[in-house]
Backbone as ProteinMPNN parsed JSONL, in Angstrom:
{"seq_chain_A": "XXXXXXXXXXXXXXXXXXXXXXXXXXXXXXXXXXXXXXXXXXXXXXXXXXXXXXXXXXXXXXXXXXXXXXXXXXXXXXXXXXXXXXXXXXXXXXXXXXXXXXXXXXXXXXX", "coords_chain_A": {"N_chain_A": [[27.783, 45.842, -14.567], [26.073, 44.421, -11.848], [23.76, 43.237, -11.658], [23.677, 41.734, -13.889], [23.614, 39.236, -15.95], [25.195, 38.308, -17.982], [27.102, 39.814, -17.572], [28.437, 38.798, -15.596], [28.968, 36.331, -15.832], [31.0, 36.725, -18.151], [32.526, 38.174, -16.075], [33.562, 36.037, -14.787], [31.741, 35.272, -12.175], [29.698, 33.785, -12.841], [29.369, 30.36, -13.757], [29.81, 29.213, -16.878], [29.835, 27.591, -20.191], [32.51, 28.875, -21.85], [33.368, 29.504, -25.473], [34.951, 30.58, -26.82], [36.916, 33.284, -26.803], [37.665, 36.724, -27.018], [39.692, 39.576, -26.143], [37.746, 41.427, -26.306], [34.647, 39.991, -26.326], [33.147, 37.151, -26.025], [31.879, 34.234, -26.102], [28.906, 31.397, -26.195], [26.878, 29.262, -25.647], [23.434, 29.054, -25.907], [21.646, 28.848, -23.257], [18.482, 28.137, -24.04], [17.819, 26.712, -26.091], [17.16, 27.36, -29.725], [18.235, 26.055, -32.023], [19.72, 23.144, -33.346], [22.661, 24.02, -33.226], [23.162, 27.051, -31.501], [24.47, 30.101, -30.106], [25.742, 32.482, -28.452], [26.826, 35.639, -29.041], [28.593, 37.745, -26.898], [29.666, 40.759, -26.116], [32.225, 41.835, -23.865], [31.276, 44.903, -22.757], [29.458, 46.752, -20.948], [26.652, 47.057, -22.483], [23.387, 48.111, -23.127], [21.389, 47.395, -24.946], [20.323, 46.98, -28.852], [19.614, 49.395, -29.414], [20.489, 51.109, -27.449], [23.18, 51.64, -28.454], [26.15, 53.449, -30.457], [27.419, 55.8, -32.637], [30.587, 55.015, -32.188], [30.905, 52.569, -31.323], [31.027, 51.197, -33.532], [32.264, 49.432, -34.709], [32.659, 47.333, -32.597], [30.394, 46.076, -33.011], [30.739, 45.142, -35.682], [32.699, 43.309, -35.078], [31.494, 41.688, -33.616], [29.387, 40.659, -35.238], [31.795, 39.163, -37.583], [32.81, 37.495, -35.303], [30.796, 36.07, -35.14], [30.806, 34.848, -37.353], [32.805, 32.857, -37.996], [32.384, 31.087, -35.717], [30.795, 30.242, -36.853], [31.69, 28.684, -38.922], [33.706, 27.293, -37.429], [31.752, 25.653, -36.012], [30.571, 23.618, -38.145], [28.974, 24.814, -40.03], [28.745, 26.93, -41.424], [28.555, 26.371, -44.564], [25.517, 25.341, -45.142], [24.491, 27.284, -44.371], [23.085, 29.79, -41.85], [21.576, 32.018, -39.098], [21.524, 35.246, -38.017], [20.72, 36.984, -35.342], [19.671, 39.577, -33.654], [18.155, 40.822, -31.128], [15.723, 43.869, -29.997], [15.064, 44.881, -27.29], [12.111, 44.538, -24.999], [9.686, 44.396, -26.309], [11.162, 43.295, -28.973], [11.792, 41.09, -27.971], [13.81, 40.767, -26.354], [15.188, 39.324, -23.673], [17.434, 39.365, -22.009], [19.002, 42.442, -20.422], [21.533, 43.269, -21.972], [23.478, 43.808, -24.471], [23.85, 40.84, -26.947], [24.425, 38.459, -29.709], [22.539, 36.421, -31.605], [24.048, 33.303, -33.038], [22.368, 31.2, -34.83], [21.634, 27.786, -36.376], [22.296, 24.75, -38.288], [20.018, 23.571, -39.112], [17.174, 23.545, -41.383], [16.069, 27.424, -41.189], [14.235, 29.593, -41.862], [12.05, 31.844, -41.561]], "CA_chain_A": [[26.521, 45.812, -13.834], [26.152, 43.3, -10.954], [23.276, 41.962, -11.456], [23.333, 41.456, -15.42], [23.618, 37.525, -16.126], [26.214, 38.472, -19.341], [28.314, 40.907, -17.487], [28.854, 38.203, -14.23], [29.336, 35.08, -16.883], [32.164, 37.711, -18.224], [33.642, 38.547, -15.114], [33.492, 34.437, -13.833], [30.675, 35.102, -11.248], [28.577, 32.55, -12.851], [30.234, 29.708, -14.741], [29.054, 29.014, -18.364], [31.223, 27.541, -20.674], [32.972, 29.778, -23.031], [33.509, 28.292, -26.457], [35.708, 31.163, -28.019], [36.642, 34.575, -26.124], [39.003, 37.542, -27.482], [39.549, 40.678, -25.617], [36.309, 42.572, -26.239], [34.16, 39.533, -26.566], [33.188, 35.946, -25.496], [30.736, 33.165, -27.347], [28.567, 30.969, -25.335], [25.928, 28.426, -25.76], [22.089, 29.703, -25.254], [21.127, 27.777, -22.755], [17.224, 27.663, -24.34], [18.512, 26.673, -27.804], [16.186, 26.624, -30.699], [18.48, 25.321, -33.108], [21.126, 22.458, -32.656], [23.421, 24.991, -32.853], [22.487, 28.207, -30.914], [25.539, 30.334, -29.689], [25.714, 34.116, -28.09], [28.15, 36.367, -29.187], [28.638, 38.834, -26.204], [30.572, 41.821, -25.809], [32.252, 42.016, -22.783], [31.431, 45.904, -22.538], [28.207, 46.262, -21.031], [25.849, 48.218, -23.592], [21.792, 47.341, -22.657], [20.45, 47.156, -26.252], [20.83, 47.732, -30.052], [18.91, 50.909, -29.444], [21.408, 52.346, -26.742], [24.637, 51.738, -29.711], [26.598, 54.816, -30.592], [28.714, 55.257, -33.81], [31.901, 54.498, -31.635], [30.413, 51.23, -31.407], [31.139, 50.573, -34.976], [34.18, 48.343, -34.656], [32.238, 46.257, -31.814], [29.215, 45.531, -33.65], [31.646, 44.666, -36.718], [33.643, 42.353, -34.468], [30.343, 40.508, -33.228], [29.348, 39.553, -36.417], [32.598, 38.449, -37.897], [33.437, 36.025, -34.935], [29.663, 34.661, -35.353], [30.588, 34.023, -38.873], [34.126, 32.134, -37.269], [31.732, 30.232, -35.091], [29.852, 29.337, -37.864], [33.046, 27.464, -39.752], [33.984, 25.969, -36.391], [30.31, 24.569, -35.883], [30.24, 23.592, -39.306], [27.26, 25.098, -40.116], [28.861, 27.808, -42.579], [27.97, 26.194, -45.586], [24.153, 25.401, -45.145], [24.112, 28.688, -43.853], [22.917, 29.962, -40.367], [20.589, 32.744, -38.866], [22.018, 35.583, -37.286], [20.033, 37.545, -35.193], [19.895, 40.899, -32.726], [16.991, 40.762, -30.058], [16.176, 44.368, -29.621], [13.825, 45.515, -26.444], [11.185, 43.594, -24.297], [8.683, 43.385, -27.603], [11.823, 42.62, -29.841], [11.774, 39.204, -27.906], [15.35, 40.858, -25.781], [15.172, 38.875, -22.617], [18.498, 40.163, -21.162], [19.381, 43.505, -21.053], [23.282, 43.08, -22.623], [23.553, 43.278, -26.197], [24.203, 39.844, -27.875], [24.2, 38.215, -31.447], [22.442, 34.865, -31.705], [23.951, 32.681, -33.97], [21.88, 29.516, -35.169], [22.292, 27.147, -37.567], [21.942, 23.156, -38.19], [18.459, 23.018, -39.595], [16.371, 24.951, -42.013], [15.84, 28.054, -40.327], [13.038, 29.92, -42.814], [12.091, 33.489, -41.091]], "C_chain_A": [[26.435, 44.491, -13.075], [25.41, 42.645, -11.064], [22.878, 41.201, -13.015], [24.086, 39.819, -15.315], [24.754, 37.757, -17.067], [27.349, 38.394, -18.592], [28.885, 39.699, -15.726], [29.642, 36.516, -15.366], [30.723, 36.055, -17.706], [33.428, 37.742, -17.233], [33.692, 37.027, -14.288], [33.038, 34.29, -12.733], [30.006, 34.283, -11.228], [29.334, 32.276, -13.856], [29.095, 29.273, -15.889], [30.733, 28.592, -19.559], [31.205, 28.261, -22.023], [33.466, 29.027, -23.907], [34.917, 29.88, -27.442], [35.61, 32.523, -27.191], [37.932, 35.651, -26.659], [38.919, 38.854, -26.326], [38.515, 41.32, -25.385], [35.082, 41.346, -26.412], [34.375, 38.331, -26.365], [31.991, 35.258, -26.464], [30.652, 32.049, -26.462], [27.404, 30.01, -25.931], [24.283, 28.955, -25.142], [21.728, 28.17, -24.893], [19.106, 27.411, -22.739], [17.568, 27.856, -25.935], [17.343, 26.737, -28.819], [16.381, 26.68, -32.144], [19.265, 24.45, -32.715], [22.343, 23.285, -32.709], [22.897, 26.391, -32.406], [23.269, 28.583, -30.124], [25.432, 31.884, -29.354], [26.7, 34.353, -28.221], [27.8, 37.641, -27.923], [29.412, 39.467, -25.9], [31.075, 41.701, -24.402], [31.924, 43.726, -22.005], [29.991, 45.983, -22.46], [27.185, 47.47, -21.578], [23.973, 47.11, -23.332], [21.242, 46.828, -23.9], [21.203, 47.883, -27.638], [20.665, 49.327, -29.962], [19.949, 51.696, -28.555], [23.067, 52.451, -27.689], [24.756, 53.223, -29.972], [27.436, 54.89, -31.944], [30.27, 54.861, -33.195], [31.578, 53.222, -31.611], [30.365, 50.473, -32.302], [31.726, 49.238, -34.944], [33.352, 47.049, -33.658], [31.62, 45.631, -32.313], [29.851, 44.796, -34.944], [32.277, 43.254, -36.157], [32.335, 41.5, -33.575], [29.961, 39.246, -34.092], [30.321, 38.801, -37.387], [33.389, 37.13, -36.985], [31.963, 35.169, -34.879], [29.71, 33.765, -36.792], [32.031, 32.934, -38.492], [33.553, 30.601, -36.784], [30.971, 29.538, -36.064], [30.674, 28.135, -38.654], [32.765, 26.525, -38.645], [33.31, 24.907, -35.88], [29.924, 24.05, -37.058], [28.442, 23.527, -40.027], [27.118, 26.601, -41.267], [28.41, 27.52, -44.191], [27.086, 25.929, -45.928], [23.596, 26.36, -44.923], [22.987, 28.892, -42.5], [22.473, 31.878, -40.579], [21.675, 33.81, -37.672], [20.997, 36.726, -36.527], [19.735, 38.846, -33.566], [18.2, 40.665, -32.007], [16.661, 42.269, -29.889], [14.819, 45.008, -27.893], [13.173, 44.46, -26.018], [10.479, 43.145, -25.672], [9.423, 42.927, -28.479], [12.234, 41.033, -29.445], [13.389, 39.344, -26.727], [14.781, 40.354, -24.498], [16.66, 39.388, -21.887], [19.154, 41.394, -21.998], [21.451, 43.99, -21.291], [23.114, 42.571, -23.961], [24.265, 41.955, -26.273], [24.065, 39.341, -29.104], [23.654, 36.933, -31.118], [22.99, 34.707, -32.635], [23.307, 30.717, -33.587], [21.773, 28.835, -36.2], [22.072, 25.34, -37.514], [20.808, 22.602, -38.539], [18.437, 23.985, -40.325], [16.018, 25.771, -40.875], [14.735, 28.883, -40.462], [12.804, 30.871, -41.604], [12.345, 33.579, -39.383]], "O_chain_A": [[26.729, 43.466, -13.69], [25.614, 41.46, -10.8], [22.015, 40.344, -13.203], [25.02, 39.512, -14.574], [25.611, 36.982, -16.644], [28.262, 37.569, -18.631], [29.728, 40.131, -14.939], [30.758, 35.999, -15.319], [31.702, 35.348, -17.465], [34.629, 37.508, -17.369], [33.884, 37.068, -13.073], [33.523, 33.417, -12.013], [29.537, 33.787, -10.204], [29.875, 33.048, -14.649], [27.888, 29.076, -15.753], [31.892, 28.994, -19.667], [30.367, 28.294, -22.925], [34.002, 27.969, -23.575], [35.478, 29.793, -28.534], [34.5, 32.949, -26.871], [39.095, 35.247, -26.643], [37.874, 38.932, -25.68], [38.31, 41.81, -24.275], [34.123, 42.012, -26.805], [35.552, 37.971, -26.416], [31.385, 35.813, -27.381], [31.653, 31.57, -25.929], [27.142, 30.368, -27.079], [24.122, 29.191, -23.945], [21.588, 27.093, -25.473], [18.504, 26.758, -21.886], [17.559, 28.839, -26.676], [16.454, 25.93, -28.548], [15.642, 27.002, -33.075], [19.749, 24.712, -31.614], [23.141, 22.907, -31.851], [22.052, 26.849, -33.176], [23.313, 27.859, -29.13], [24.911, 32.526, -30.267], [27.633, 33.684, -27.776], [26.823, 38.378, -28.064], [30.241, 38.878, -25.207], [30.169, 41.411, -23.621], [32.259, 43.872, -20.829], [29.245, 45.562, -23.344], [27.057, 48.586, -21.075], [23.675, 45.917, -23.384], [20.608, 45.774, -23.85], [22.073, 48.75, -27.717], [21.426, 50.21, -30.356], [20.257, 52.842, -28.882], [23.905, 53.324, -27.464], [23.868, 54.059, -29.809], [28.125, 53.912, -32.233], [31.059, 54.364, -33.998], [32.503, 52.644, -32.182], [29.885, 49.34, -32.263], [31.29, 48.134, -35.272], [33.473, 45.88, -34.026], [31.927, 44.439, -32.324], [29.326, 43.711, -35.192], [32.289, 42.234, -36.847], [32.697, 40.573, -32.85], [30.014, 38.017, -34.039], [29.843, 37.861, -38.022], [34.121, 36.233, -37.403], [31.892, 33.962, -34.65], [29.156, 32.749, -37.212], [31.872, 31.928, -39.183], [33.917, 29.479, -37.137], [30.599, 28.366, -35.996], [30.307, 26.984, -38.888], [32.067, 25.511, -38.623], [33.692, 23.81, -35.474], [28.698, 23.964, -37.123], [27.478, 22.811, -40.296], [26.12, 27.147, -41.739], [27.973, 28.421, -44.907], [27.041, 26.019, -47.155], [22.397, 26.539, -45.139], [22.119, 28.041, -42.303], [22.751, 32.682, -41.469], [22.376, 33.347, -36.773], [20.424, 37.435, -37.355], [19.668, 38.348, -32.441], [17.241, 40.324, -32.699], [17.707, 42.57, -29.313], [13.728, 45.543, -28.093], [13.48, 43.372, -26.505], [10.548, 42.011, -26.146], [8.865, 42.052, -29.141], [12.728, 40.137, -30.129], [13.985, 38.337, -26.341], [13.783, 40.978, -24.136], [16.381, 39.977, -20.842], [19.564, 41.554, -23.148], [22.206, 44.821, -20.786], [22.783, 41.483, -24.434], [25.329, 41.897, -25.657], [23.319, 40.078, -29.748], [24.3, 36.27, -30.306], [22.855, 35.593, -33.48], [23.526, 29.762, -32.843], [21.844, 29.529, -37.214], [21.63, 24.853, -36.474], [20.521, 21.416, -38.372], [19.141, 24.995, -40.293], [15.712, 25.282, -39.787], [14.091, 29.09, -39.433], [13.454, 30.6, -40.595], [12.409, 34.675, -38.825]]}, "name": "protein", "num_of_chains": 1, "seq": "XXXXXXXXXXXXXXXXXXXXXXXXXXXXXXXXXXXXXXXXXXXXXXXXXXXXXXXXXXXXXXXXXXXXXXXXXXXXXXXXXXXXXXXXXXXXXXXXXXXXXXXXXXXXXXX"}
């Protein structure tokens, strides 16, 4: 989608720096952080929301949250433990429509 902010930061339309990217997926810095660590896991496959997921989508959603838990070592922020969290819809707080994972971490994080 051309004019999705994810899917152009993906395809190197708009630069953002990538901190960790595999085949199906990239990890990025939210640029309105609100933790000292605050990192997007995004698919490179462009899916709008949790709500539009399919069971083929298993394996993706699997492979989101195991490189946010990756990111979590590498930010050392795995052993105080860190907040992982799915946005889903306008009232779920989703500001862009491209599924991502927050991970945050580096402070108490409490609900």
């Amino acid at each position: 989608m051309e004019d999705c902010v994810f899917c152009n930061i993906v395809n190197r339309q708009l630069q953002s720096e990538i901190l960790h990217e595999t085949d199906g997926l990239i990890v990025i810095r939210d640029i309105m952080p609100k933790a000292p660590v605050h990192l997007l896991v995004i698919p490179k496959q462009h899916i709008d929301s949790v709500a539009d997921l399919e069971s083929a989508d298993q394996s993706l959603v699997g492979s989101l949250i195991l490189v946010a838990k990756e990111m979590a070592e590498h930010q050392d922020i795995a052993t105080g433990g860190y907040k992982l969290v799915f946005n889903v819809g306008k009232d779920g707080g989703q500001v862009v429509p491209h599924i991502h994972l927050h991970l945050m971490g580096g402070k108490p994080m409490g609900e």
